[in-house]
VODREN-47420 format. One record per residue (C-alpha): residue in one letter; x, y, z. Coordinates in steps of 0.25 Angstrom, whole numbers, padded with zeros to 4 digits, always signed. Last residue first. Layout:
N
AXYZ...
***
This chain:
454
X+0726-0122+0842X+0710-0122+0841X+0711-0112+0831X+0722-0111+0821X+0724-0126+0822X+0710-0130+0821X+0709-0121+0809X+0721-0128+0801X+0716-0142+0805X+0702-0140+0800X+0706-0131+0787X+0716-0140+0784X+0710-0153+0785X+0697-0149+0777X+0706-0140+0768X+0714-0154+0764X+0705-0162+0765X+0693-0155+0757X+0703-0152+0747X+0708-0166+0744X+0694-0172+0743X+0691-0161+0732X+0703-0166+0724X+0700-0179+0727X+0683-0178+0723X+0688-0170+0710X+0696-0180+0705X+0688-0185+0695X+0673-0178+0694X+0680-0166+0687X+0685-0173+0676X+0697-0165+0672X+0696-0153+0660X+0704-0144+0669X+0691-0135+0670X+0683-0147+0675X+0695-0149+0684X+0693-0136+0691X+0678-0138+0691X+0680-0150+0699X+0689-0145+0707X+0682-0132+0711X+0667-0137+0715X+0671-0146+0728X+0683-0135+0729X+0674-0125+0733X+0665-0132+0740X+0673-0142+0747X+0683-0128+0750X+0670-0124+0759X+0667-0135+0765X+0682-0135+0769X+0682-0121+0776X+0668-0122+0781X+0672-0135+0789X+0684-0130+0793X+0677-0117+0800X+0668-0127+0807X+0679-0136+0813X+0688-0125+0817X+0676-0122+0824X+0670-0133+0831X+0685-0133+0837X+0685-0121+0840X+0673-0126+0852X+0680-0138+0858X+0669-0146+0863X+0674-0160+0856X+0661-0165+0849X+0652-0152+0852X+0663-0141+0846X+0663-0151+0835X+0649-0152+0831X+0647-0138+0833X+0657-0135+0821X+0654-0147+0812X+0639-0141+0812X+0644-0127+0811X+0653-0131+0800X+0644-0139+0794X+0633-0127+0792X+0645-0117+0788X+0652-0131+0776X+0637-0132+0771X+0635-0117+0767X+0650-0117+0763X+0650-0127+0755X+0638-0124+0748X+0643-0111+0744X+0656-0115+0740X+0648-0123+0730X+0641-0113+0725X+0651-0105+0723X+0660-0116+0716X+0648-0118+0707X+0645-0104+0702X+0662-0103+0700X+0662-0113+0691X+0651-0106+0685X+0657-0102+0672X+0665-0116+0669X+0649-0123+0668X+0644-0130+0677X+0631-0140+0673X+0638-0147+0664X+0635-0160+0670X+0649-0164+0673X+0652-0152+0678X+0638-0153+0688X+0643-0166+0691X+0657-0162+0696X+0651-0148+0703X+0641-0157+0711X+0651-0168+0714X+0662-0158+0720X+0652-0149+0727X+0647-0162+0736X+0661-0169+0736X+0667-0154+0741X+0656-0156+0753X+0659-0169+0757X+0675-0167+0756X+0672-0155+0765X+0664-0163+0777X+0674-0175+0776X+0686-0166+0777X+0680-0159+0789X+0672-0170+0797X+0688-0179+0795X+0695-0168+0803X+0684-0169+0815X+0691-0181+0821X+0704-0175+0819X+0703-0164+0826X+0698-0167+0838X+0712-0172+0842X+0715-0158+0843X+0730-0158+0848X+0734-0167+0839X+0727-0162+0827X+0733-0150+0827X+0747-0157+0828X+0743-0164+0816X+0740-0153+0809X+0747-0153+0795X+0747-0167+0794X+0731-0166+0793X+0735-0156+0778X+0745-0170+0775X+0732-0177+0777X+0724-0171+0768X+0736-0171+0757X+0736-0187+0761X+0721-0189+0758X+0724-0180+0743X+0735-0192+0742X+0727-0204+0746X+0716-0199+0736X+0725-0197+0724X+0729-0213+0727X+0713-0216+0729X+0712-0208+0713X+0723-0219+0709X+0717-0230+0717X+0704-0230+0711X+0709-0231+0697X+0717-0242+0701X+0707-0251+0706X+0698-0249+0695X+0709-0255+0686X+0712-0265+0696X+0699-0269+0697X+0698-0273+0684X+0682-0275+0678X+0682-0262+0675X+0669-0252+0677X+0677-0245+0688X+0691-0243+0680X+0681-0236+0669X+0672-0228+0678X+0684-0222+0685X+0687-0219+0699X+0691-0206+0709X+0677-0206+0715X+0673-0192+0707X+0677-0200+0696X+0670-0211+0696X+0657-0202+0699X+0659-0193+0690X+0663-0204+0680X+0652-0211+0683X+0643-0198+0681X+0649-0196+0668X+0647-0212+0661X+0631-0210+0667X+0628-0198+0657X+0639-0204+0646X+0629-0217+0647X+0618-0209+0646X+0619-0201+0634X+0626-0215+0628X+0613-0220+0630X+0604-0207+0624X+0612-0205+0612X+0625-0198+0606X+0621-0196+0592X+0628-0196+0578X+0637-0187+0570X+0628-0175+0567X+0635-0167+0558X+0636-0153+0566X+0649-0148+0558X+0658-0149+0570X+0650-0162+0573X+0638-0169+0578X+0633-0178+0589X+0618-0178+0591X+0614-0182+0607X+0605-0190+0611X+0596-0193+0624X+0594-0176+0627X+0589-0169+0638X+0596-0156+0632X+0604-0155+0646X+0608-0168+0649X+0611-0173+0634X+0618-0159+0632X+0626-0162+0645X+0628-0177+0642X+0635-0175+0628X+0643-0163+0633X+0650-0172+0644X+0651-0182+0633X+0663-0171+0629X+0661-0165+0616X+0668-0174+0603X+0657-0178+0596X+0647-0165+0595X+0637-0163+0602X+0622-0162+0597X+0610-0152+0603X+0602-0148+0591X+0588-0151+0596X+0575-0150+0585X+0569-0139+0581X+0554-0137+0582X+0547-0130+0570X+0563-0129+0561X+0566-0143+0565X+0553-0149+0562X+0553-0142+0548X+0568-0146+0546X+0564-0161+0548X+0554-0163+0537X+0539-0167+0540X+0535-0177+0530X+0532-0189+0539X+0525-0181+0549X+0530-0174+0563X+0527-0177+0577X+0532-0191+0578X+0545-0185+0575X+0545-0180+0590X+0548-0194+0595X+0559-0196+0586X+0567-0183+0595X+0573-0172+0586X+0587-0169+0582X+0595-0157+0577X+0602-0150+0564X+0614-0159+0564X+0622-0158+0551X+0620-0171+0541X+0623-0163+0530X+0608-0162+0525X+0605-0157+0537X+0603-0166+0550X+0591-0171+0560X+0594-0180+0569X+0582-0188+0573X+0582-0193+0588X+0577-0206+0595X+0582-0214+0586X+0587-0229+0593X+0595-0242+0585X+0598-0235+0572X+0605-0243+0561X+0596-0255+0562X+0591-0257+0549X+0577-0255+0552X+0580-0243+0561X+0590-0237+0552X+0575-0239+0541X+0566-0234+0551X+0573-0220+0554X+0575-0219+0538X+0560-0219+0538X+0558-0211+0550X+0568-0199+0542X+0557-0198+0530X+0547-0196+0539X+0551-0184+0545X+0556-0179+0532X+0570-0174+0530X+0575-0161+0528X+0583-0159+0540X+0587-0174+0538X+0585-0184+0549X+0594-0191+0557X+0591-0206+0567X+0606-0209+0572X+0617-0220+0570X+0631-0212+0575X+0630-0214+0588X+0640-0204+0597X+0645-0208+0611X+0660-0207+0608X+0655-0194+0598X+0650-0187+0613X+0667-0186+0618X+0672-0192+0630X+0676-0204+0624X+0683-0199+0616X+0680-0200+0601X+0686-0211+0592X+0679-0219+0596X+0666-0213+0588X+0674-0212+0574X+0679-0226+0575X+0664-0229+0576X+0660-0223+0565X+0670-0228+0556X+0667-0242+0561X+0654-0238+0557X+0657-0235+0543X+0667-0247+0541X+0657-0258+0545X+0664-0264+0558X+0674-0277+0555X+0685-0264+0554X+0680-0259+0567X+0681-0273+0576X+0694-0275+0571X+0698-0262+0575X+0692-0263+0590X+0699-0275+0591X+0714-0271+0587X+0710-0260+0599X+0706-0271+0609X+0700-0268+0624X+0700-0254+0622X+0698-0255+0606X+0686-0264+0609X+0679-0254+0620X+0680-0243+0610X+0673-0253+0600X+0662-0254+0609X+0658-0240+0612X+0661-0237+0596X+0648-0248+0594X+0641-0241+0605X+0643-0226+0597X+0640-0233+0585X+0627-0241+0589X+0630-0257+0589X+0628-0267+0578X+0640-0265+0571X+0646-0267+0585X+0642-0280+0586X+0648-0284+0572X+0661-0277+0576X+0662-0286+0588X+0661-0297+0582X+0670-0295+0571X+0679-0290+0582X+0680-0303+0591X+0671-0304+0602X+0679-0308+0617X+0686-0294+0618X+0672-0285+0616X+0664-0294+0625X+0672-0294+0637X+0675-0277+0634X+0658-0277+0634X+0656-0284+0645X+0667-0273+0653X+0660-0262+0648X+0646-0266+0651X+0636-0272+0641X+0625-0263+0635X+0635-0261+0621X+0636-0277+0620X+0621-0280+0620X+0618-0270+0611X+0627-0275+0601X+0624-0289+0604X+0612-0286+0604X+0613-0284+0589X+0621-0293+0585X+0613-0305+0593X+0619-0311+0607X+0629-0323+0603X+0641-0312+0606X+0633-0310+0618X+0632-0322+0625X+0646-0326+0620X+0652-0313+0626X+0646-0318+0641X+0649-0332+0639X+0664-0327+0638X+0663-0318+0650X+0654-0328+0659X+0646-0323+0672X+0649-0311+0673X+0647-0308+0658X+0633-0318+0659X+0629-0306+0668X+0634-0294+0657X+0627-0302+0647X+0613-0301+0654X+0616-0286+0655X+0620-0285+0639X+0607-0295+0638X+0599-0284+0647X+0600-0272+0638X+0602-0277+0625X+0589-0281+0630X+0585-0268+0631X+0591-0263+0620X+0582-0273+0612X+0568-0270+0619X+0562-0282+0614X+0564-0283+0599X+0564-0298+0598X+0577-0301+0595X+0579-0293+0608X+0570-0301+0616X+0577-0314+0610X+0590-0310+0615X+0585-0307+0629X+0581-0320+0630X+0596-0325+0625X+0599-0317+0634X+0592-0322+0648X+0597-0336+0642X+0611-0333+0642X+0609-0326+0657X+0603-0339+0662X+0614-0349+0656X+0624-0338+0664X+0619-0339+0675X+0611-0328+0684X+0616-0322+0694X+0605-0320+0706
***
């Protein structure tokens, strides 16, 4: 049951006081951004004044755990020197999140909200937005835990507790170990510091165990970001430069986020929609979206229909015809689907490379054709049993091989195709391939019932 908006206020102002006492704070950042998003439902502008009155540093938290659309109700009812005292508070890559979202809503904004910002993170933030948002330096934080090679263990703790007293660094779970000019050399986990004394000096860890150098740099695609993260098994990820200056870190949440953000748009976009149009609040704007990609639809379902055109006269005289048209079609769009998806989300994982582009459409072929000669004998039968006309099972079976087998091939062609053309292969894929199956479906079915039982 729903609960009221005096019931929400109170569950906060609970919450508030769990926080204040140092009770799991992210998690009841957590919870109040949750507890806001029902008051939001409820009441917009009671909604912003709940959280404007929340603490500064809550607020932050708070603000960056609330959805999109909260946070763009929030973001055009504070004014700017509010704004720009939350965001002091915030992480940098969270902090240039937010002030993204203002200049969509409000460029002027966005502006007045960076001069009331101290002028050194407001350089660092105008640094990170200015990335794409397909780039790791979009999703880079620039507070980190760094030692020097030379340093002492101990030495380093120390400056570890001070950025924690002052509240400079919310989470360390890495040390960055760096030369004298800042150049990254590798990082180790906290947890294995525990293992060495006070006085032990970072280079003589380094040079009896190593530590891991993996890093990107800010302008690779995110699609590097979540590779190396996949296959390294790591939370956080160094980003440094030409000159391998260590710039900041990509850490476990955005990790995660840009993990869950790729799958939606695979599967948005295998579906013909966008996660951006879905997520908003105007149905008109999600509306339109869909019916572009139904409009590409209706034209690849006429093309079909133009081959059908073709033999109507076939069709005519074996009205048997068209009540086994739809198995055909439907059986190669399945199969296609299957090869299509595998092939899209092993691109996207980086598990194909260019040189075995062949490799994979072999072995989808293969697939295809196993399942489209075991079908094809089912279908076949099935046929011959259902209207006792004996070619007929054949024409049948003979197309049902035909069209598995272009399912296969093209199932694990297009995207590939459109990876080498530098297109998305999860969007459009499944209309292209939807096309094909018709059309060679229809074709092959009519254009051998024709030949044969004619």
């Amino acid at each position: 049951m729903d609960r009221n908006i005096d019931d929400l206020s109170i569950e906060i102002e609970r919450r508030i006081k769990l926080f204040r006492e140092g009770m799991d704070e992210s998690a009841q950042a957590y919870e109040i951004a949750e507890l806001l998003e029902d008051v939001r439902t409820q009441n917009k502008s009671h909604f912003v004044e709940l959280l404007i009155s929340l603490p500064e540093d809550l607020k932050a938290e708070a603000l960056s755990e609330l959805s999109k659309n909260a946070q763009e109700d929030a973001l055009e009812a504070i004014d700017a020197k509010e704004l720009a005292e939350i965001i002091e508070e915030m992480d940098t890559d969270d902090a240039a999140d937010i002030v993204q979202q203002i200049e969509e809503i409000d460029e002027e904004k966005a502006e007045e909200v960076l001069d009331e910002i101290d002028a050194e993170e407001s350089k660092v933030i105008r640094e990170l937005i200015s990335y794409d948002e397909n780039e790791a330096g979009a999703y880079m934080q620039t507070e980190l835990f760094k030692a020097n090679i030379n340093e002492a263990v101990g030495n380093s703790i120390k400056r570890l507790k001070e950025m924690k007293r002052e509240g400079s660094l919310n989470n360390a779970y890495h040390v960055f170990i760096v030369d004298n000019k800042d150049r990254f050399l590798g990082m180790m986990p906290m947890e294995d510091l525990v293992l060495h004394g006070p006085n032990e000096i970072y280079r003589n860890i380094i040079d009896k165990e190593g530590a891991l150098t993996v890093a990107v740099h800010p302008h690779d695609p995110i699609d590097k970001v979540i590779e190396l993260a996949g296959n390294y098994n790591m939370n956080v990820l160094p980003v440094i430069d030409e000159f391998d200056i260590l710039l900041g870190r990509i850490t476990a949440d955005d990790i995660y986020d840009l993990m869950e953000k790729q799958a939606t748009d695979q599967i948005y976009g295998m579906a013909g929609v966008q996660e951006e149009s879905e997520e908003s609040e105007n149905i008109i704007e999600a509306g339109k979206t869909r019916a572009i990609w139904l409009g590409v639809n209706l034209v690849t379902a006429i093309a079909a229909s133009i081959v059908i055109g073709f033999f109507d006269s076939t069709i005519q005289s074996i009205v048997a015809l068209a009540v086994l048209m739809p198995i055909v079609a439907s059986m190669g769009g399945n199969a296609g689907t299957q090869s299509l998806t595998v092939t899209v989300r092993q691109l996207a994982l980086g598990d194909i490379d260019p040189t075995e582009a062949k490799k994979v459409i072999t072995k989808e072929v293969l697939l295809s054709l196993g399942n489209g000669l075991i079908y094809a004998i089912v279908m076949g039968l099935i046929a011959f049993v259902w209207f006792n006309i004996p070619l007929l099972g054949v024409v049948i079976a003979l197309s049902m091989i035909i069209n598995l087998l272009a399912a296969g091939f093209f199932g694990a062609t297009i995207p590939l195709i459109l990876k080498g053309l530098g297109i998305d292969p999860a969007v459009g894929s499944t209309v292209l391939l939807t096309t094909v199956t018709d059309v060679v479906g229809f074709f092959s079915f009519l254009g051998l019932a024709t030949m044969i039982l004619l």
